[in-house]
DSSP file (Angstrom, degrees, kcal/mol; ACC not computed):
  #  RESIDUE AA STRUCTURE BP1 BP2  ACC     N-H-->O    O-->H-N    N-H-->O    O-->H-N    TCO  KAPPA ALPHA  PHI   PSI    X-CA   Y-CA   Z-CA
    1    1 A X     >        0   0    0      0, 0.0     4,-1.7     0, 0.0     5,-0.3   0.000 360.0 360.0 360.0 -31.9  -15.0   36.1  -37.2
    2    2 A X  H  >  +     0   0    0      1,-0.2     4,-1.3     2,-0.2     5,-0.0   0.868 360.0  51.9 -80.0 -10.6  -13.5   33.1  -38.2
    3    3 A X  H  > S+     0   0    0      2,-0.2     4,-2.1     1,-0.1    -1,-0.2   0.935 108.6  50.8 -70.3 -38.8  -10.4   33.6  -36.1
    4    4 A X  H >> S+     0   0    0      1,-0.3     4,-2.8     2,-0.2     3,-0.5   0.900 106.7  55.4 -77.7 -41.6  -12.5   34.2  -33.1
    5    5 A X  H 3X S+     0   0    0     -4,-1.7     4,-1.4     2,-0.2    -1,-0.3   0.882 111.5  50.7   3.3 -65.6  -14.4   30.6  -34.3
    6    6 A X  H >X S+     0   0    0     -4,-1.3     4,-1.3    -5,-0.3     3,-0.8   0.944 112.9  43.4 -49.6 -50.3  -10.6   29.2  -34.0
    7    7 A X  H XX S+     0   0    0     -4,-2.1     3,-1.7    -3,-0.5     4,-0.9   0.982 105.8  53.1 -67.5 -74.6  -10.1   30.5  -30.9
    8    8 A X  H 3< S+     0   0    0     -4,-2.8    -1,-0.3     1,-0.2    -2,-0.2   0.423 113.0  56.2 -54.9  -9.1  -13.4   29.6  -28.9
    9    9 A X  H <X S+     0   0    0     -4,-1.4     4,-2.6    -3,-0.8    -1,-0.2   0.573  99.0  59.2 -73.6 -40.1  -12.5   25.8  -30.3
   10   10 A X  H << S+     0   0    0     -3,-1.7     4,-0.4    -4,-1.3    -2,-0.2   0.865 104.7  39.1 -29.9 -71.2   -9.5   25.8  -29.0
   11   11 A X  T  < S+     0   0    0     -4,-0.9     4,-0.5     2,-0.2    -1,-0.2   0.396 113.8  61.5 -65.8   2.9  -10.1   26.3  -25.1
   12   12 A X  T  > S+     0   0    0     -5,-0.3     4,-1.2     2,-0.2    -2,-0.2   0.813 108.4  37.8-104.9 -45.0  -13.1   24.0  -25.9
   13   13 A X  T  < S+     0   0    0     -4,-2.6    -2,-0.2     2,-0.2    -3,-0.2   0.715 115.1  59.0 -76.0 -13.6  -10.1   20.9  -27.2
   14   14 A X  T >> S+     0   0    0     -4,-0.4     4,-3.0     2,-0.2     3,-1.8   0.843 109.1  44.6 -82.9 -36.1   -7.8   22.3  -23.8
   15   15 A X  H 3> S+     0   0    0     -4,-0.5     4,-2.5     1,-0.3     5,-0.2   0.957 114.4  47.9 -75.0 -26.6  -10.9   21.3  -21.6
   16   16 A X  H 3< S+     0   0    0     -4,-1.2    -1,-0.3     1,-0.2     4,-0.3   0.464 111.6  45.0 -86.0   7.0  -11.3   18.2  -23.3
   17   17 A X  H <> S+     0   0    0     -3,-1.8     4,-0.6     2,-0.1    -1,-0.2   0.570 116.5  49.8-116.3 -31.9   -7.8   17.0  -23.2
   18   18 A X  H >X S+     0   0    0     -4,-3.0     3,-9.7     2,-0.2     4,-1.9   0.999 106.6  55.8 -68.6 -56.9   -7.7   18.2  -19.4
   19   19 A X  H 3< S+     0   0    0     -4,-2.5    -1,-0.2    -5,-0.3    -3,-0.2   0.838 109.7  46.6 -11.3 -64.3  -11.0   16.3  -18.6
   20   20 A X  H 34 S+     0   0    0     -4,-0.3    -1,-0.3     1,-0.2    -2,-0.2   0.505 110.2  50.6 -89.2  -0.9   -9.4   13.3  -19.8
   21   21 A X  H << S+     0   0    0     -3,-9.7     2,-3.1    -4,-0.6    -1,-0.2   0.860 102.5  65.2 -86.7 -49.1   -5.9   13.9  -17.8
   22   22 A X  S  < S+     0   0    0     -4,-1.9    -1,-0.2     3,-0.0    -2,-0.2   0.454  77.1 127.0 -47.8   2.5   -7.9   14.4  -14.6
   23   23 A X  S    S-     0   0    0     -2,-3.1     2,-0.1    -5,-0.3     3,-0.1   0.088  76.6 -58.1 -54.2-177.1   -9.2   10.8  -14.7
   24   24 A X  S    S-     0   0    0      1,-0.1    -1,-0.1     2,-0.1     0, 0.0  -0.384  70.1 -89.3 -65.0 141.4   -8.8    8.5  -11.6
   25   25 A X        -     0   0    0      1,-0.2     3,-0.1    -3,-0.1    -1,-0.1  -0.240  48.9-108.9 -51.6 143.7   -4.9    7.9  -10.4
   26   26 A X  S    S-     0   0    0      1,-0.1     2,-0.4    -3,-0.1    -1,-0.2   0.406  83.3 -16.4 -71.6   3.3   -3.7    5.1  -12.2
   27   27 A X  S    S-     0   0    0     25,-0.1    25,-0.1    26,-0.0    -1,-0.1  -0.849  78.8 -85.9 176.5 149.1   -3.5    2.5   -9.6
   28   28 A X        -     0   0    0     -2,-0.4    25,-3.2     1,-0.1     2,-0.3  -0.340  44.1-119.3 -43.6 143.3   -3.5    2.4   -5.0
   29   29 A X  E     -a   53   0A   0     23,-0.2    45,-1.0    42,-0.1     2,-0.4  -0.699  31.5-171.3 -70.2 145.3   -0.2    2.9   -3.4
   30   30 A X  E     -ab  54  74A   0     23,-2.9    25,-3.0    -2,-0.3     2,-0.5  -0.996  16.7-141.3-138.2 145.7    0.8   -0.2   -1.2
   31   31 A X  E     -ab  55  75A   0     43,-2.7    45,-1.5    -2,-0.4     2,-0.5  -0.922  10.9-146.7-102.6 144.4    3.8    0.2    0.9
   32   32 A X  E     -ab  56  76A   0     23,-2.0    25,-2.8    -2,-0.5     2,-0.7  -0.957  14.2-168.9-113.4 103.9    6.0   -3.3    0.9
   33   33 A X  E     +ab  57  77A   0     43,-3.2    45,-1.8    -2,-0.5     2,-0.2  -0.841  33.2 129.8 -98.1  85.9    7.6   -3.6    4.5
   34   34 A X        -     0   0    0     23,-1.7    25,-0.2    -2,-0.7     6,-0.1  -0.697  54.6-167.7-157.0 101.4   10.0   -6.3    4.2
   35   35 A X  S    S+     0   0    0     23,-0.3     2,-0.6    -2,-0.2    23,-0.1   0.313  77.4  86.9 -85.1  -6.4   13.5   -7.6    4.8
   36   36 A X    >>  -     0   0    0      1,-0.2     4,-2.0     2,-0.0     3,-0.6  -0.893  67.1-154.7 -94.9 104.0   13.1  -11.1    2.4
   37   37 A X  H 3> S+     0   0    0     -2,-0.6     4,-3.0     1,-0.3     5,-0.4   0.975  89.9  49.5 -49.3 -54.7   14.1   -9.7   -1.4
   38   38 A X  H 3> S+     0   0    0      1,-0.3     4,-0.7     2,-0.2    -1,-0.3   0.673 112.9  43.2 -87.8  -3.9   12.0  -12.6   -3.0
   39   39 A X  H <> S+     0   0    0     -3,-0.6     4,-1.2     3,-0.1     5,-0.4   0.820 114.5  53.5 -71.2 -43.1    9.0  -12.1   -1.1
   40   40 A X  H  X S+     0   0    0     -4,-2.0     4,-0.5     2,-0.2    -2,-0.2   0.934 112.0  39.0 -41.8 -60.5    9.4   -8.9   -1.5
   41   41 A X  H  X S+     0   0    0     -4,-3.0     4,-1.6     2,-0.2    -1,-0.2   0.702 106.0  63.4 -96.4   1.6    9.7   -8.9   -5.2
   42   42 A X  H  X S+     0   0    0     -4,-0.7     4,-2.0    -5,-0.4     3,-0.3   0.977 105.0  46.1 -74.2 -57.5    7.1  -11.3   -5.8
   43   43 A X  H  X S+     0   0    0     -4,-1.2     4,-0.8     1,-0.2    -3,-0.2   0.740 113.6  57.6 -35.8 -23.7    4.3   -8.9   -4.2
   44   44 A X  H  X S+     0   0    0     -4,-0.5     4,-0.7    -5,-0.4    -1,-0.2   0.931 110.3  35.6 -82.8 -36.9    5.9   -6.3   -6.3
   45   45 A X  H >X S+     0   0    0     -4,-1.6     4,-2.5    -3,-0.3     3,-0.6   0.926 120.6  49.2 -89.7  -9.1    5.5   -8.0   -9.4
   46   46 A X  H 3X S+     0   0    0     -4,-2.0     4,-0.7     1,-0.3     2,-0.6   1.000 117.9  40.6 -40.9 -79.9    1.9   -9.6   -8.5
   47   47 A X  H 3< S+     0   0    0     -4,-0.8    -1,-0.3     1,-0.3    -2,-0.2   0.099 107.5  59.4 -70.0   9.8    0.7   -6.6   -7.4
   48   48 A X  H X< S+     0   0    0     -4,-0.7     3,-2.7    -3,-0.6     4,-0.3   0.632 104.4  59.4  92.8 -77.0    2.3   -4.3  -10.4
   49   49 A X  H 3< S+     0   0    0     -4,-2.5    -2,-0.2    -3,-0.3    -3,-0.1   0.626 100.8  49.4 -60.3  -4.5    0.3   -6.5  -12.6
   50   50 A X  T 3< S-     0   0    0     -4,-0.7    -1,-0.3     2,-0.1    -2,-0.1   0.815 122.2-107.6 -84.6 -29.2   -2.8   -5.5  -11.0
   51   51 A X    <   +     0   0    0     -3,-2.7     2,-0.3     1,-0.4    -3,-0.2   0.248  68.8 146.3 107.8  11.6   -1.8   -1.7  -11.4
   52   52 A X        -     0   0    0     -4,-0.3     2,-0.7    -5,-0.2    -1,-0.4  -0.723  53.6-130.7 -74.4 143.0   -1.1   -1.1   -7.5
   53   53 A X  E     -a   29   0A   0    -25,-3.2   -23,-2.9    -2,-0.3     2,-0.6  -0.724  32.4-146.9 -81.1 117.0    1.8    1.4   -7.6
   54   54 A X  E     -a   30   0A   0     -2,-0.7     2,-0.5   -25,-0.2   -23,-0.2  -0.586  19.1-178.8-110.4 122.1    4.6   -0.5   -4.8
   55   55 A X  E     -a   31   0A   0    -25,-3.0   -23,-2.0    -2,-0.6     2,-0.5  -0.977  14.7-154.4-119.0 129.3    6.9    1.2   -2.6
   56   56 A X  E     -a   32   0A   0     -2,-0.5     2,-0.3   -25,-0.3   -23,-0.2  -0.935  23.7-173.2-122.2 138.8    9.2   -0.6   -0.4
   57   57 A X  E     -a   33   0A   0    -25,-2.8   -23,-1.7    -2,-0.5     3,-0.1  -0.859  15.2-156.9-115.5 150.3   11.3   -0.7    2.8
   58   58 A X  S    S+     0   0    0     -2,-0.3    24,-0.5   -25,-0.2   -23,-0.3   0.815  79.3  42.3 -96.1 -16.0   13.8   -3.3    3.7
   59   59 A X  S  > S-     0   0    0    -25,-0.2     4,-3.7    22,-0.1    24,-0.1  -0.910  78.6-114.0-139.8 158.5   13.4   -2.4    7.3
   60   60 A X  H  > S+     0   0    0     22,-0.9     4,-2.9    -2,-0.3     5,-0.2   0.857 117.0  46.1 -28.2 -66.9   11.0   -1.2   10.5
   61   61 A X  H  > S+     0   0    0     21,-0.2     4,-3.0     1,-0.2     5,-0.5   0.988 115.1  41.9 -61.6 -85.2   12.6    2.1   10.7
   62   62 A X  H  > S+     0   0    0      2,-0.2     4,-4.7     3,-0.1    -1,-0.2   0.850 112.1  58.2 -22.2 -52.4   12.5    3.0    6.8
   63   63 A X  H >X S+     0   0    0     -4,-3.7     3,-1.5     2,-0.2     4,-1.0   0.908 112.0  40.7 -38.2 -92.2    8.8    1.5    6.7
   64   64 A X  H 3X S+     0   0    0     -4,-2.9     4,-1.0     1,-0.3     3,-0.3   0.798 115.2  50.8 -35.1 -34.2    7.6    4.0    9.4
   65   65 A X  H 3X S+     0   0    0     -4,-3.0     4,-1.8    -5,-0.2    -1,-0.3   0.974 114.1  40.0 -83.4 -35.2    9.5    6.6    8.0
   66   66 A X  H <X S+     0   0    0     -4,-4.7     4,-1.2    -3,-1.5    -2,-0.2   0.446 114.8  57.3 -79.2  -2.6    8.0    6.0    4.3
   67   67 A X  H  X S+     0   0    0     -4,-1.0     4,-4.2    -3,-0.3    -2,-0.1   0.886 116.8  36.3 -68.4 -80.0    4.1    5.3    6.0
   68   68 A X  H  < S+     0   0    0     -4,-1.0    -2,-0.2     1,-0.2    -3,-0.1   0.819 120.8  44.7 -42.3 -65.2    4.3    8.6    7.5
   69   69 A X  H  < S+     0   0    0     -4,-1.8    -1,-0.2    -5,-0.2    -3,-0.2   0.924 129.3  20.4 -33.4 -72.9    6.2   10.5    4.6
   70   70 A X  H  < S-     0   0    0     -4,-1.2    -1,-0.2    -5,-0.2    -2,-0.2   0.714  91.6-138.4 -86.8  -5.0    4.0    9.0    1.5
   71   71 A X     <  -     0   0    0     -4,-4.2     2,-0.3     1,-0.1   -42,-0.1   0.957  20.5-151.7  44.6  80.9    0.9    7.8    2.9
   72   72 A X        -     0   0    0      1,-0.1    30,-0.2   -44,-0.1   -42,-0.1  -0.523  23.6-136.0 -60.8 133.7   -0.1    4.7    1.6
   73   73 A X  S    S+     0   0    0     -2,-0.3    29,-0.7     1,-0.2     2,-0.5   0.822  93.2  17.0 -68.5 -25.4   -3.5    2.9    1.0
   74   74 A X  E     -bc  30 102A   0    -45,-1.0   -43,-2.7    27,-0.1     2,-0.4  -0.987  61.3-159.5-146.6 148.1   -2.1   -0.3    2.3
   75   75 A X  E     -bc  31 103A   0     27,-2.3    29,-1.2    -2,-0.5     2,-0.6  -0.974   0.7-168.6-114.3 114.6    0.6   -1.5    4.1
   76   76 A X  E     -bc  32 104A   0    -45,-1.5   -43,-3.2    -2,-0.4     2,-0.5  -0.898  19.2-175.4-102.3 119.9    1.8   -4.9    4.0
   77   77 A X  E     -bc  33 105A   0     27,-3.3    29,-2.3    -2,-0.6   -43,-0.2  -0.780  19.7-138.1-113.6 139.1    4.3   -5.3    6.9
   78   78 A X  E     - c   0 106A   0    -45,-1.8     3,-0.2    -2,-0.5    29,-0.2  -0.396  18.4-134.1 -86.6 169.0    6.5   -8.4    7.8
   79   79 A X  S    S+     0   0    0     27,-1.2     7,-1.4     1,-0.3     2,-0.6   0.810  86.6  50.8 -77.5-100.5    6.7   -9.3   11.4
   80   80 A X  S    S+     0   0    0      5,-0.2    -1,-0.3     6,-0.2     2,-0.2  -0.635  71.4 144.3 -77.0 109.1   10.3   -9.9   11.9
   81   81 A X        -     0   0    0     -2,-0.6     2,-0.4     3,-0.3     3,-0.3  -0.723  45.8 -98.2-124.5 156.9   12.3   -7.3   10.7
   82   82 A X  S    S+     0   0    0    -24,-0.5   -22,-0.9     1,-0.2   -21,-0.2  -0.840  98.2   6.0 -97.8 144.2   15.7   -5.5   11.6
   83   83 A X  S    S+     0   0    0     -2,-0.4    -1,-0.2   -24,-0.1     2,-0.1   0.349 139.6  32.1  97.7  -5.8   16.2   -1.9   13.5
   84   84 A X  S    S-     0   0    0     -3,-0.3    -3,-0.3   -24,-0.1   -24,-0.3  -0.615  79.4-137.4 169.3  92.2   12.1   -2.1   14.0
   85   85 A X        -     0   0    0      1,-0.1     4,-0.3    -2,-0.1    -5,-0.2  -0.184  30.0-118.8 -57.6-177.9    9.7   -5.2   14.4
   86   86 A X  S    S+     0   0    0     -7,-1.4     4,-0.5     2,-0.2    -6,-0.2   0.516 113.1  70.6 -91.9 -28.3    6.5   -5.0   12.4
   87   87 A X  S >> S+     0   0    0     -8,-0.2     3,-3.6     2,-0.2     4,-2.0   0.913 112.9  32.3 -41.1-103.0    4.5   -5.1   16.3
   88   88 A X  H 3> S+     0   0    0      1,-0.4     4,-2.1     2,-0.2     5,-0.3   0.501 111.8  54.9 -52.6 -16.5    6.0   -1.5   16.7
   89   89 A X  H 3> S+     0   0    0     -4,-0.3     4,-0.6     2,-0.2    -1,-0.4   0.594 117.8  40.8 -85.7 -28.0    6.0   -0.2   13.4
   90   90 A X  H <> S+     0   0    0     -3,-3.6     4,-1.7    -4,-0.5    -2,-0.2   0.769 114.0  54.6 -56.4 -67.5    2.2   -1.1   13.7
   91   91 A X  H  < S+     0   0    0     -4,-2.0    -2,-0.2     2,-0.2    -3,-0.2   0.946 111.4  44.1 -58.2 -43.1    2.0    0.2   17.4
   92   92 A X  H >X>S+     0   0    0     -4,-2.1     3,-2.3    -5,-0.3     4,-1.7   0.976 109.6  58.0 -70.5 -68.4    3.4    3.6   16.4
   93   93 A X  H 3X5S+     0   0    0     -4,-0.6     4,-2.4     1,-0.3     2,-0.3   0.737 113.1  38.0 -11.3 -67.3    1.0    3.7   13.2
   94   94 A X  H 3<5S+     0   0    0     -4,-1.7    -1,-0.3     1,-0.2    -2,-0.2  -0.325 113.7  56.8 -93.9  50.1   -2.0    3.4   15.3
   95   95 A X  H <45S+     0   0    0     -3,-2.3    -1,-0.2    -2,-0.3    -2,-0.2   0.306 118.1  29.1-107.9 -55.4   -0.7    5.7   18.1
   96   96 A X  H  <5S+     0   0    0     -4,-1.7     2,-0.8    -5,-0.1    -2,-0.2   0.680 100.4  76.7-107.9  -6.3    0.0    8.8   15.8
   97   97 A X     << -     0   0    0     -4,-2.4     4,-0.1    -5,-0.6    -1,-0.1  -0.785  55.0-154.4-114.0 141.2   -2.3    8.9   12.9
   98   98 A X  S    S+     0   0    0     -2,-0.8     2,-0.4     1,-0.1    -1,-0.2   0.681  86.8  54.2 -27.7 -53.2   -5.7    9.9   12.9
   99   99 A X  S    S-     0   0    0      0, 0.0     2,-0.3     0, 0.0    -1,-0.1  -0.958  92.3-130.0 -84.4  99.7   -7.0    7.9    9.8
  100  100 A X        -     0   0    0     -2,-0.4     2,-0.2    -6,-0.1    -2,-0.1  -0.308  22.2-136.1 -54.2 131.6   -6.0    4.6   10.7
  101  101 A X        -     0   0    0     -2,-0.3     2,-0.9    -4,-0.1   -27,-0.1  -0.658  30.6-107.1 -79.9 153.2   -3.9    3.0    7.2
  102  102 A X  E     -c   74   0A   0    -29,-0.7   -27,-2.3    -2,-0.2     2,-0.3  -0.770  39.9-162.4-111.1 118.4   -4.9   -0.3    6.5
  103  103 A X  E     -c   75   0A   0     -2,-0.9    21,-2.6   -29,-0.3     2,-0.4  -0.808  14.7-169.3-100.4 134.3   -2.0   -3.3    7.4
  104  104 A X  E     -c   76   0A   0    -29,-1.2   -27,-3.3    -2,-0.3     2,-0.5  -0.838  18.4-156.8-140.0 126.2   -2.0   -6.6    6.2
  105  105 A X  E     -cd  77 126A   0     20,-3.8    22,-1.3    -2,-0.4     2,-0.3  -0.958  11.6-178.3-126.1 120.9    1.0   -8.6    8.5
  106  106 A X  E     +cd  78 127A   0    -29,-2.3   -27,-1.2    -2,-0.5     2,-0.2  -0.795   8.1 170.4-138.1 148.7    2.2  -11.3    6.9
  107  107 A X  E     - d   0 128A   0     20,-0.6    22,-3.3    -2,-0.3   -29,-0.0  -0.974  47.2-134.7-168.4 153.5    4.9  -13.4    8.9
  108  108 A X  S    S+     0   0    0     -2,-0.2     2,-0.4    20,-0.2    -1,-0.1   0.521  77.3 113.6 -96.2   8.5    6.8  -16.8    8.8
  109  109 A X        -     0   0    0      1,-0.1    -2,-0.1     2,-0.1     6,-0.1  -0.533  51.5-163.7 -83.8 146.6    5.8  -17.1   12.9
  110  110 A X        +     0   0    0     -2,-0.4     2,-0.3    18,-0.1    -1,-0.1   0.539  47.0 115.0 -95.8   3.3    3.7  -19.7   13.8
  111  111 A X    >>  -     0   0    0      1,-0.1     3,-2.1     4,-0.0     4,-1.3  -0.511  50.2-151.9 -86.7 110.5    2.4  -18.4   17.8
  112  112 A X  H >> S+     0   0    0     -2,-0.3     4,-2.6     1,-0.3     3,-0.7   0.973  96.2  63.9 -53.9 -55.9   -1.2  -17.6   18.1
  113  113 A X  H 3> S+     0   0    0      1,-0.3     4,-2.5     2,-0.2    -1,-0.3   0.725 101.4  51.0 -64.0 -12.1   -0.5  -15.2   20.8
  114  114 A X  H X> S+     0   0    0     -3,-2.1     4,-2.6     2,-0.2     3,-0.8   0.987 112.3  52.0 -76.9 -47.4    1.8  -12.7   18.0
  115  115 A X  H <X>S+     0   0    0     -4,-1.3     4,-1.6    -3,-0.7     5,-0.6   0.926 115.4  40.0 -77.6 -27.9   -1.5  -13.2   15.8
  116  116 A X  H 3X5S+     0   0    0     -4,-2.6     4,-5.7    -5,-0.3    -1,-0.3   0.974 110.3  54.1 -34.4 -59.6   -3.5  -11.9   18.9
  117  117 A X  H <X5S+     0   0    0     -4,-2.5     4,-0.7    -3,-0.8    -1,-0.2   0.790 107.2  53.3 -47.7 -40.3   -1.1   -9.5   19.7
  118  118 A X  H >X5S+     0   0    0     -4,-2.6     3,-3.4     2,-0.2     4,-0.6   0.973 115.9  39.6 -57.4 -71.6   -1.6   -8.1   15.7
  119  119 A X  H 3<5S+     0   0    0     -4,-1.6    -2,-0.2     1,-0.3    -1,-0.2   0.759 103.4  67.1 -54.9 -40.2   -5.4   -7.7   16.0
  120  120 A X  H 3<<S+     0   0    0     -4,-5.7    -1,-0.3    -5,-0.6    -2,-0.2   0.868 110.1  37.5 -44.8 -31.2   -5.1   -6.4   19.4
  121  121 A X  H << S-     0   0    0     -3,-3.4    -2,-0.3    -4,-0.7    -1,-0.2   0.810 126.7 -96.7 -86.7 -34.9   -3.4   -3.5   17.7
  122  122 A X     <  +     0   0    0     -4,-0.6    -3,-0.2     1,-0.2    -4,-0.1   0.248  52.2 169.9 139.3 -28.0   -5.7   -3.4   14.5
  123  123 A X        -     0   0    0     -5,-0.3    -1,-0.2     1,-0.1   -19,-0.2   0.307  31.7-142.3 -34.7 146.6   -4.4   -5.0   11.8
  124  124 A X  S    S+     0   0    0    -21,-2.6   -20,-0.2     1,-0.3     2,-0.2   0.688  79.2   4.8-100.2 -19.4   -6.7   -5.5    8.9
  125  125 A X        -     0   0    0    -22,-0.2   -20,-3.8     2,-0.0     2,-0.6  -0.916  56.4-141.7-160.9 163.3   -5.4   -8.9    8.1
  126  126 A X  E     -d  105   0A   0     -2,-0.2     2,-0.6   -22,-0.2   -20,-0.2  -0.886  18.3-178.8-125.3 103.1   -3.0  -11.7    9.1
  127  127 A X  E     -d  106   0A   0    -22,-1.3   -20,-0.6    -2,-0.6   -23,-0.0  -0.696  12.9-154.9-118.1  88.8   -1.0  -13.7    6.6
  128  128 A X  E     -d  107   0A   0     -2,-0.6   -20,-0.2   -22,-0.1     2,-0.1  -0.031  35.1-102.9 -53.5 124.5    1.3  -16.6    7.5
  129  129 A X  S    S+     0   0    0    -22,-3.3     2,-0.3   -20,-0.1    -1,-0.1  -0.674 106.1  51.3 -87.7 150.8    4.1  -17.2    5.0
  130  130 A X  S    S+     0   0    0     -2,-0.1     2,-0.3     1,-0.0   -23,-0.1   0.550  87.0 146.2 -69.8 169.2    4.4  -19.3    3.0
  131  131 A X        -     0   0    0     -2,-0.3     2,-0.1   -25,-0.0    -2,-0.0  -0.950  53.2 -89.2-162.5 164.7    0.8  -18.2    1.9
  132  132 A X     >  -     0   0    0     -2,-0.3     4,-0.7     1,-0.1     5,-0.1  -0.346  21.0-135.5 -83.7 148.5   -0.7  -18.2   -1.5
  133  133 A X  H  > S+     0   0    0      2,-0.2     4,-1.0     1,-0.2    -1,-0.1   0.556 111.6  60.2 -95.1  -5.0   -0.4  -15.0   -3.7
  134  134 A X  H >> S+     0   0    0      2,-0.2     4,-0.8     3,-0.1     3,-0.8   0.984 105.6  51.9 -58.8 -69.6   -4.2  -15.5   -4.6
  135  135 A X  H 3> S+     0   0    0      1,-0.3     4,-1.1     2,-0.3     3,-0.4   0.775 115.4  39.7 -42.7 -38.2   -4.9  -15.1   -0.4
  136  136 A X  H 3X S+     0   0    0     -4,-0.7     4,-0.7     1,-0.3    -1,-0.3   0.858 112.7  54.6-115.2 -19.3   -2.9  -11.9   -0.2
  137  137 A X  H <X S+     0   0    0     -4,-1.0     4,-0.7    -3,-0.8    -1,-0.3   0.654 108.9  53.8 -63.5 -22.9   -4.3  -10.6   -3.5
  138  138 A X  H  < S+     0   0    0     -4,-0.8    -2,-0.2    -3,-0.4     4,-0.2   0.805 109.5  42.3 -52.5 -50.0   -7.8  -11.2   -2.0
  139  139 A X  H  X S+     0   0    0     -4,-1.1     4,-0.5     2,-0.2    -2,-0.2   0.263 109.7  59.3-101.6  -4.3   -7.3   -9.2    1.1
  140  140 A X  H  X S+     0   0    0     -4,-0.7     4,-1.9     2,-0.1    -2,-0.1   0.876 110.6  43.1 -55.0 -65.2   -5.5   -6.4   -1.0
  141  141 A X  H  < S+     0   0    0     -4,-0.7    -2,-0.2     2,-0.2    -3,-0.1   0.188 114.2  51.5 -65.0  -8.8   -8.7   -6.0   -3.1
  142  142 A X  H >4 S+     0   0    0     -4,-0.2     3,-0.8     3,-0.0    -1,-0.2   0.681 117.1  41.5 -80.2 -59.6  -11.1   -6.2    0.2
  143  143 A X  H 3< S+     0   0    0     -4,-0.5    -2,-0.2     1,-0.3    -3,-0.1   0.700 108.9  52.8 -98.8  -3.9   -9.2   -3.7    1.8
  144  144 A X  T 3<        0   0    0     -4,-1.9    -1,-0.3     1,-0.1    -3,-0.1  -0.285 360.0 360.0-111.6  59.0   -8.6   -1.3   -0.9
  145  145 A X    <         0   0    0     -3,-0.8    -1,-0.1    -5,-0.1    -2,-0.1   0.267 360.0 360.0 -54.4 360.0  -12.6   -0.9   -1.9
């Protein structure tokens, strides 16, 4: 009897150690769409320190191909980019997927009609650079609720 004791304690510590892997994923993906290394690794290391997990593309094309691929909770996309603007990389986004992904477009142009142009398409927010890492850490945390 006392082995079977051993035993029935056992599966009883496996469930309790699985329970405790199965918590919530340690942090949001955010995909980093961007061609500027130090804006680029300043969002990394901001947003790191919150616990978002950061994946980045230096360009249009890679971005769209790494939205599609990993599916992100957020995309933060630069405007002006090479091989791919951040307009189409945006337009194809809301063209092919079902669940729109939530875009943040941060850009060093200053022309109301591109910010038109963003919202006309969907974008969830519009962030001129420079801009404060507070502002785009606000509007991370808004849109990943």
């Amino acid at each position: 009897m006392p082995d079977n004791e051993a035993a029935s304690s056992q599966p009883a510590e496996k469930k309790t150690a699985a329970k405790q892997s199965s918590s919530p994923p340690p942090g949001k993906r955010i995909l980093l769409v961007d061609d500027d290394n130090e804006i680029v690794e300043s969002m990394k290391i901001a947003l790191e320190a919150k616990g978002y997990t950061i994946l980045i593309a230096r360009d249009g094309n890679q971005g769209l191909a790494m939205a599609e691929r990993e599916d992100p909770d957020l995309v933060i996309l630069d405007m002006m980019m090479p091989k791919r603007s951040g307009f189409l990389v945006l337009e194809k986004l809301r063209r092919t997927r079902p669940v729109p992904l939530r875009v943040i477009m941060i850009t060093a142009n200053e022309g109301s009609r591109h910010k038109a142009y963003a919202e006309m398409l969907g974008v969830d927010d519009y962030l001129r650079k420079p801009f404060a890492m507070d502002r785009l850490m606000e509007s991370v945390e808004r849109l990943l609720k």
